[in-house]
Every structure is written in structure tokens, then in C-alpha cells.
DORO-719827 format. One record per residue (C-alpha): residue number from 1; x, y negated, z negated. Coordinates in pm, whole numbers, plus 50000, padded with zeros to 5 digits. Layout:
BEGIN
+-----+-------+-------+-------+
:   n :    c1 :    c2 :    c3 :
+-----+-------+-------+-------+
: NUM :     X :     Y :     Z :
...
+-----+-------+-------+-------+
***
This chain:
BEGIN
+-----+-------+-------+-------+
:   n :    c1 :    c2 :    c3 :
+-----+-------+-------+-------+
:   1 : 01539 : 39589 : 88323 :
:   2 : 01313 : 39536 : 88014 :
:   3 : 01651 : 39598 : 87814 :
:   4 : 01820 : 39288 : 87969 :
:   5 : 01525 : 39081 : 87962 :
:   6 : 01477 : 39162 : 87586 :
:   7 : 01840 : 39064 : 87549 :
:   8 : 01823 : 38745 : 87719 :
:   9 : 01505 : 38600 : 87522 :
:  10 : 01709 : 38736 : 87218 :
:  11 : 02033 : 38525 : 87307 :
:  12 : 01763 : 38203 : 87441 :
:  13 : 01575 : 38212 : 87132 :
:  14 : 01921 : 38265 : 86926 :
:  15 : 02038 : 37949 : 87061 :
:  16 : 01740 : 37745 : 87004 :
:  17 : 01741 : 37833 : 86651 :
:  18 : 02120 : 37734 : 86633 :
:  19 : 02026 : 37424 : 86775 :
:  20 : 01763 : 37337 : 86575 :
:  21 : 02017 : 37426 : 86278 :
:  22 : 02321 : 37232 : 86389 :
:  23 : 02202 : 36974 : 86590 :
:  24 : 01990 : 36770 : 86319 :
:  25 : 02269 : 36752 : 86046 :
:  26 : 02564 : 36691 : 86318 :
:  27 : 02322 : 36396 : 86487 :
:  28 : 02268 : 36246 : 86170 :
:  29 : 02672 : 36238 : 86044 :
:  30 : 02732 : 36087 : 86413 :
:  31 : 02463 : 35792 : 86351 :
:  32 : 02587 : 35738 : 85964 :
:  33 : 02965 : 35697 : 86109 :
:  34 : 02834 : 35463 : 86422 :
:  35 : 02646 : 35278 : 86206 :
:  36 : 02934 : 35203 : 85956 :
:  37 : 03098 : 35108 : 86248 :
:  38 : 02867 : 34850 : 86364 :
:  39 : 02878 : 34704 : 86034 :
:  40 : 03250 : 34650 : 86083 :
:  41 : 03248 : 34539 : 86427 :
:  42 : 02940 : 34276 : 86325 :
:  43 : 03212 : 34128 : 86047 :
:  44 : 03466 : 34140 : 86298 :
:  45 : 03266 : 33979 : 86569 :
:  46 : 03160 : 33711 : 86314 :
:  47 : 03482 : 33640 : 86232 :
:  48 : 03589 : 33601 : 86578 :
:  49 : 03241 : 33371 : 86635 :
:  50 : 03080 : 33571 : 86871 :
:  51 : 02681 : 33635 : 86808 :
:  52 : 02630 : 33937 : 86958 :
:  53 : 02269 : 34115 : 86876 :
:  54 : 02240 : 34394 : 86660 :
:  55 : 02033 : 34617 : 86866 :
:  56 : 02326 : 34563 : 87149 :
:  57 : 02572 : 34626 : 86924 :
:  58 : 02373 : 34950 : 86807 :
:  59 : 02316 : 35067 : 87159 :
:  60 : 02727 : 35039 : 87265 :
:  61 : 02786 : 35238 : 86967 :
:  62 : 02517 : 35490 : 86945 :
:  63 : 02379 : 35538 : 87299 :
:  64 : 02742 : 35443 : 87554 :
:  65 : 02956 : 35714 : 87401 :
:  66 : 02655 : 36020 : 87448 :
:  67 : 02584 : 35838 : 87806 :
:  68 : 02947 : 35889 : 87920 :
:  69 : 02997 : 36197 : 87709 :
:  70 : 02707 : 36359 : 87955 :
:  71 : 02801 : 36156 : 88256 :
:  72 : 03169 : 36270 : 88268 :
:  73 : 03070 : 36654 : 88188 :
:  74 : 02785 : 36683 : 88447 :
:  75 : 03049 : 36509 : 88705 :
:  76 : 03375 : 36741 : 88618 :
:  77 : 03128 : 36990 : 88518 :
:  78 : 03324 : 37049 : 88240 :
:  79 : 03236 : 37049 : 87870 :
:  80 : 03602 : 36880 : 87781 :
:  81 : 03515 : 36586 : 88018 :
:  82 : 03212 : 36539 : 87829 :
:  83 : 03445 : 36549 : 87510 :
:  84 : 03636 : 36291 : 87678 :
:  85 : 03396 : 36070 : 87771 :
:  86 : 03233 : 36065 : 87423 :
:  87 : 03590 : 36003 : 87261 :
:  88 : 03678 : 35700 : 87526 :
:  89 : 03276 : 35568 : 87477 :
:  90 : 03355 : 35572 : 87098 :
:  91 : 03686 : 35425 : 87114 :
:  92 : 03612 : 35160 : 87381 :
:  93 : 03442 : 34943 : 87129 :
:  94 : 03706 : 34902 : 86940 :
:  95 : 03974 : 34819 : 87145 :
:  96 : 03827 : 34574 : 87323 :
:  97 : 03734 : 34390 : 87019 :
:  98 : 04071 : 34391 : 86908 :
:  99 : 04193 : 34298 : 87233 :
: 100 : 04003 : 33991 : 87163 :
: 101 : 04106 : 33924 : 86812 :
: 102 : 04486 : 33923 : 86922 :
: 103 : 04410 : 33714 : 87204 :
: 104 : 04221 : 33439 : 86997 :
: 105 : 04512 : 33476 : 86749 :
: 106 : 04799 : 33413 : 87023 :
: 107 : 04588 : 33107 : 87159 :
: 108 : 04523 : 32949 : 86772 :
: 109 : 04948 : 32978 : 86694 :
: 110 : 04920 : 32827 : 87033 :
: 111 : 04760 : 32530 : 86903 :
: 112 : 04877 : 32497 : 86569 :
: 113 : 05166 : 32273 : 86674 :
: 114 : 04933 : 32010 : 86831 :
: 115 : 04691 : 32051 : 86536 :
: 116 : 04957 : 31977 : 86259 :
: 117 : 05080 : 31672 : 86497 :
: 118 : 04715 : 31570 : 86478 :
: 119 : 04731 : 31629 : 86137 :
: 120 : 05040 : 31470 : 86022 :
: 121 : 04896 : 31142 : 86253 :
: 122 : 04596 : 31094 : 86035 :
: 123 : 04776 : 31119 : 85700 :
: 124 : 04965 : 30854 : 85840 :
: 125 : 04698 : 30621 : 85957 :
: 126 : 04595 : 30640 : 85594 :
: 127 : 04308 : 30876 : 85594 :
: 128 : 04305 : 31192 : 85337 :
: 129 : 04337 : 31562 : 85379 :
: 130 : 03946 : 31642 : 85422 :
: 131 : 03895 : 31322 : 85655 :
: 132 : 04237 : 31414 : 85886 :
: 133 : 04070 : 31811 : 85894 :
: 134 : 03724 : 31635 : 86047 :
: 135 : 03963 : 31449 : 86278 :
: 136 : 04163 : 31714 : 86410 :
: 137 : 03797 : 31964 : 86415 :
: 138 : 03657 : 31706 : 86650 :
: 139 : 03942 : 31636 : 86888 :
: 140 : 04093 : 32060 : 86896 :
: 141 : 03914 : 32302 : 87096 :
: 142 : 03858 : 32683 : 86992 :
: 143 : 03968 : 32831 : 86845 :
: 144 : 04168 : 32621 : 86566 :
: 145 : 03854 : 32357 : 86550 :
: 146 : 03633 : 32669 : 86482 :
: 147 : 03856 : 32874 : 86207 :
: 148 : 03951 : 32455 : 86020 :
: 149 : 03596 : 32394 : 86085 :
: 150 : 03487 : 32707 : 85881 :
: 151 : 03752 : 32583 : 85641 :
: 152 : 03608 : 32262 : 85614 :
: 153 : 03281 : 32415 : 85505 :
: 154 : 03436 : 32624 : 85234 :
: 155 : 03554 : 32335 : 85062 :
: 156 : 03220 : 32158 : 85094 :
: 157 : 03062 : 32469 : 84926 :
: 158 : 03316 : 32408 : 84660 :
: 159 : 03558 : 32665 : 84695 :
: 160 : 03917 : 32599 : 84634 :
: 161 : 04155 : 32430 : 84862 :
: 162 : 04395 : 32690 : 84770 :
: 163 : 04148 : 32988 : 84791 :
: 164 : 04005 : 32802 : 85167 :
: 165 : 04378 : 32845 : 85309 :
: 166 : 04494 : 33187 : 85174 :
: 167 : 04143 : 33328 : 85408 :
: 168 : 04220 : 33149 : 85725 :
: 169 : 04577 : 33318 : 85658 :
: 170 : 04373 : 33602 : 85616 :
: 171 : 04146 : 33543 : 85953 :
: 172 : 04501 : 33422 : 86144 :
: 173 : 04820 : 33569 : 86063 :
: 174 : 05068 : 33338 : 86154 :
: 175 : 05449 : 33244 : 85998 :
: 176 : 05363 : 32851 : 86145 :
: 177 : 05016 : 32869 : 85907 :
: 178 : 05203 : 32988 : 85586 :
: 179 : 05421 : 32672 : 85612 :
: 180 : 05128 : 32491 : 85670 :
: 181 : 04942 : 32648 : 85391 :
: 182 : 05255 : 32592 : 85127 :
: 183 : 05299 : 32228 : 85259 :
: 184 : 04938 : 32152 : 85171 :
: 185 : 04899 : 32337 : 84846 :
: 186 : 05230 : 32177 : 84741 :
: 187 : 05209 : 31832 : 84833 :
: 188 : 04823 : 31882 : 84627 :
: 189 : 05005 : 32002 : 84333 :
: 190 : 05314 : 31794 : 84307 :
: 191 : 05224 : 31481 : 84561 :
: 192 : 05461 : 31327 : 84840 :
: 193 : 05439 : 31227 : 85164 :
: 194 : 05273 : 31551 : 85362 :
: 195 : 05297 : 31379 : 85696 :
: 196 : 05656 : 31339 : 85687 :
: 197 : 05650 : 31738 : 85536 :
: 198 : 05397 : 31793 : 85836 :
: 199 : 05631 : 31628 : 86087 :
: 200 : 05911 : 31828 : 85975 :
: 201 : 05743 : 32133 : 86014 :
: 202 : 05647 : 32096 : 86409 :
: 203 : 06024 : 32027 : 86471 :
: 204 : 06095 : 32370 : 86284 :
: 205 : 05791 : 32566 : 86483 :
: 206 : 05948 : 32399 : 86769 :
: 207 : 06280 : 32510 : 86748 :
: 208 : 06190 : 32846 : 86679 :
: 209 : 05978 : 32855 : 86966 :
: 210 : 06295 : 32768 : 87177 :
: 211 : 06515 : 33026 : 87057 :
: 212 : 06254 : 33276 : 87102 :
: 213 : 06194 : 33191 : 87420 :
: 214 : 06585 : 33197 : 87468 :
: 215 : 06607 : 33567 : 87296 :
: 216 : 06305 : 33679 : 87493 :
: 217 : 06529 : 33551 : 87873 :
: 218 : 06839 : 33712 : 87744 :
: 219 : 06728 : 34012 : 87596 :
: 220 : 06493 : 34086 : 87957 :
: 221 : 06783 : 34238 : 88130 :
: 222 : 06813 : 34512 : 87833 :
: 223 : 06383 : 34591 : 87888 :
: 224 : 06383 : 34611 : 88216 :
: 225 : 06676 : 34819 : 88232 :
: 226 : 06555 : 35044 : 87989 :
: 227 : 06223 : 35065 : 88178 :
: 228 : 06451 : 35135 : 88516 :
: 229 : 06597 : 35448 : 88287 :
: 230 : 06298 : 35596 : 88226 :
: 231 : 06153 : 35609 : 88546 :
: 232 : 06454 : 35692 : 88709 :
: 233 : 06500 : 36056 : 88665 :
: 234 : 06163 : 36156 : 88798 :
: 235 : 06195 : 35968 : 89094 :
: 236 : 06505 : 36111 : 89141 :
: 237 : 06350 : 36487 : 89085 :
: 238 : 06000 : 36403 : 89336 :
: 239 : 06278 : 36271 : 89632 :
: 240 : 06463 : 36593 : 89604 :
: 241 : 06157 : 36833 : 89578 :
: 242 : 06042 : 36671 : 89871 :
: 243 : 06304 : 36808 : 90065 :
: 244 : 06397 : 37143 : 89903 :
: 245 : 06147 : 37279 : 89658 :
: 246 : 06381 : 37530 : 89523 :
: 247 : 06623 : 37279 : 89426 :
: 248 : 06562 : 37342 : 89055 :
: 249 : 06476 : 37738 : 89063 :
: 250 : 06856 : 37782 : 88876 :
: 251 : 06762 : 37545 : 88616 :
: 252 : 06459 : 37749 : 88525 :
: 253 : 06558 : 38097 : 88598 :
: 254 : 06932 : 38065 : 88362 :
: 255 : 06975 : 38000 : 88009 :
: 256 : 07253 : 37768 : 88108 :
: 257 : 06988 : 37573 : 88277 :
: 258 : 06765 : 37543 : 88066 :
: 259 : 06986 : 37446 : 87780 :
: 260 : 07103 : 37137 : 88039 :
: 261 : 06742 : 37045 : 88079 :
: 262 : 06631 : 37038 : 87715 :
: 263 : 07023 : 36815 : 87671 :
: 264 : 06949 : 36597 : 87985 :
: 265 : 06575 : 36507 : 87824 :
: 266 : 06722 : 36478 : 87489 :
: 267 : 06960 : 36257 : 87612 :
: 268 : 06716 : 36003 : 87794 :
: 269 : 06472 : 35991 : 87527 :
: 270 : 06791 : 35868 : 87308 :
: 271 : 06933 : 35592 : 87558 :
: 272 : 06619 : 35464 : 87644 :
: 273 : 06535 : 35424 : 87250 :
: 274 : 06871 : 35291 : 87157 :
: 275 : 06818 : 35059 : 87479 :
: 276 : 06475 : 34920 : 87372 :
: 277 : 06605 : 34868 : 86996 :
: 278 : 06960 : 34706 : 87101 :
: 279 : 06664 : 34477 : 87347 :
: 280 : 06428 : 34355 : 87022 :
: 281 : 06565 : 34098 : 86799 :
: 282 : 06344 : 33978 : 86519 :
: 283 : 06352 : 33624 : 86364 :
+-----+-------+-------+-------+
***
């Protein structure tokens, strides 16, 4: 009895030591990599124009993952859910902030076309560049007034027109905002008539917009078969297991079988990849 009591305060005490070893160093690597992280996701956010708090942005970093690390072990009772739940706490940040970067990226090429008719409107009521940007700032809403806004500031601070555009392509990716961008830095260098350029340009972001929507209708049938292909099989395999559980013991059991198995998945991963490429057309 004394022996086993001995040996537990031995493994108790062994533990505690090991903790005080390894936690200390592992804690402070896991705050030096959240809070690199934070400094990211506070460009990212300013970028975006969102003001979130620091202290917020620590705690969602720091504190959520550890919170749903322990809440999803003592739950499952399982030290992998814990895992889990610290993995999805870290990751969750992230993904919903880029989540929101693509979406306020869709919605500005959304706008641009309206913007650069705006544009290409005040150029020809006789007003210049800067003055048509304060026009267009004031009558747009966000995101495009926000990202030409911060544009418009640049150039007050005295920063290039040049340098200005190639960081809002930066900030928005977009084919429609290069032409833009090499309309204005062109028509500054060499002169000419940019509303004319800019009026040209919205019937060419126009047009493409057509035949993508047209590829996108035609090439539907081709997705959505491909998705019918891949769920196919295993709703074929749950209806027959339903009725005869056995129904696949020869597949297993023979070499034959399982040499049709390993040629039957082969097969589907191939048609439903050749499917989905044959479906996407670029432009």
C-alpha cells in the first residue's frame, strides 16, 4: 500500500515538474505566433475598414481557440476533440476575415462599371481627374467610395498618381481596374480624351460580363452533372446495403474484387475531374 502510494506522488509530482518545464516555453511560442497574427489580421481589417479593438482582436486569437480547445475535449471527453477545437478556434479567424475580403472584392468589381460611367460623365462635363474622383466618392457607396476615397488622400499626401493606382490594384484585384489603371496613367502621360477611353472601357467590361454570364448558363449542365457523378455511387451502395448487407462481402473477401473496387474509384475520381475541367472555361 505504502509502495503504490509512494509511486503515485512520484508520477503526480513527475508531472508537475514536466509541466512547469513545458508548459511556460510552449505558452509563450503560442502567444508570440497569435500575436503575429493579430498584427496581420489588424492590417487586414484596416484595409477592409473595419475598426475592430485590439483587446477583442487579442481575446479571439488568444483566449477562443484554448476556450473551445477545452470545451470540445471536456464534451467528447477526448483529448483529440480538444485538438480540434483549438485548430478550428485558431483557424476560424482567418477564414472569416477572408470571407469578407472576397466578398467586399466581388461587390467593388460590382461597382466599378457604374463608377467609371460616373467617371467618364465628369470628364465630360469638364471637370479634371481629382475633381471627377470627389464626384464619384460622394455619389458611390462602399466599398468603391471608401478604397477611391483612400486614393484620393494618397494623392493629397503627395504620392504619385501612378504609385496611388498600382495599391488599390493591390487592395482590389480586378482585370476591369487594370484597364482603368492603364487608361488613367496613359491618358496622364500622353493626353487624349479619357472619357471617350473611359466609355469604351464599360462597353468592353460589359460585354465580357455577358459572355460570362453566357459560359457560366451553358457550361451548368457539365457542374451539375459532374456533381450528380459523384454522389451517385454512394447512394447507389447505402440503397443496396439497406436491403442486403452482404451485398459487397465478394468484393472484399476476392482479389478480383478488390482490384474492381480500387478500378471503379479510380475511374470516378477521373470522370468527375475531366468533367469539372471540360465545365471551366477561362477568359
Amino acid at each position: 500500500m505504502i509502495f503504490k502510494i509512494a509511486i503515485l506522488l512520484f508520477a503526480f509530482l513527475s508531472a508537475g515538474l514536466l509541466a512547469h518545464v513545458l508548459l511556460p516555453p510552449f505558452i509563450e511560442r503560442y502567444h508570440r505566433l497569435q500575436k503575429k497574427k493579430i498584427e496581420v489580421a489588424t492590417k487586414k481589417l484596416d484595409n477592409l475598414f473595419l475598426d475592430v479593438e485590439r483587446k477583442k482582436l487579442f481575446f479571439i486569437f488568444i483566449f477562443v481557440p484554448l476556450i473551445l480547445g477545452a470545451g470540445a475535449g471536456i464534451v467528447y471527453n477526448s483529448p483529440i476533440a480538444g485538438g480540434i477545437g483549438v485548430f478550428i478556434g485558431i483557424a476560424l479567424p482567418n477564414i472569416f476575415i477572408s470571407m469578407w475580403e472576397k466578398t467586399r472584392q466581388a461587390k467593388f468589381r460590382l461597382q466599378l462599371m457604374d463608377g467609371l460611367m460616373v467617371l467618364s460623365g465628369c470628364l465630360r462635363a469638364g471637370l479634371s481627374l481629382q475633381q471627377a474622383f470627389e464626384v464619384m466618392i460622394e455619389d458611390m457607396p462602399p466599398p468603391i467610395s471608401q478604397e477611391f476615397g483612400w486614393l484620393l488622400k494618397e494623392m493629397k499626401m503627395g504620392i504619385s498618381l501612378e504609385e496611388s493606382m498600382q495599391r488599390l490594384n493591390k487592395r482590389m484585384p480586378s482585370e476591369d481596374l487594370r484597364l482603368l489603371t492603364n487608361a488613367v496613367l496613359v491618358s496622364e502621360m500622353t493626353g487624349g480624351d479619357l472619357s471617350k477611353v473611359l466609355g469604351r472601357i464599360v462597353t468592353t467590361i460589359r460585354d465580357n460580363r455577358k459572355i460570362k454570364e453566357s459560359i457560366h448558363t451553358l457550361t451548368m449542365q457539365g457542374k451539375i452533372q459532374g456533381t450528380v457523378m459523384s454522389i451517385l455511387p454512394f447512394l447507389f451502395i447505402w440503397w443496396v446495403l439497406t436491403f442486403n448487407r452482404q451485398q459487397f462481402d465478394i468484393m472484399f473477401s476476392t482479389e478480383i474484387g478488390r482490384n474492381l473496387l480500387i478500378t471503379a474509384g479510380v475511374l470516378l475520381v477521373a470522370g468527375i475531374f475531366l468533367i469539372r475541367k471540360f465545365s471551366i472555361i477561362k477568359i
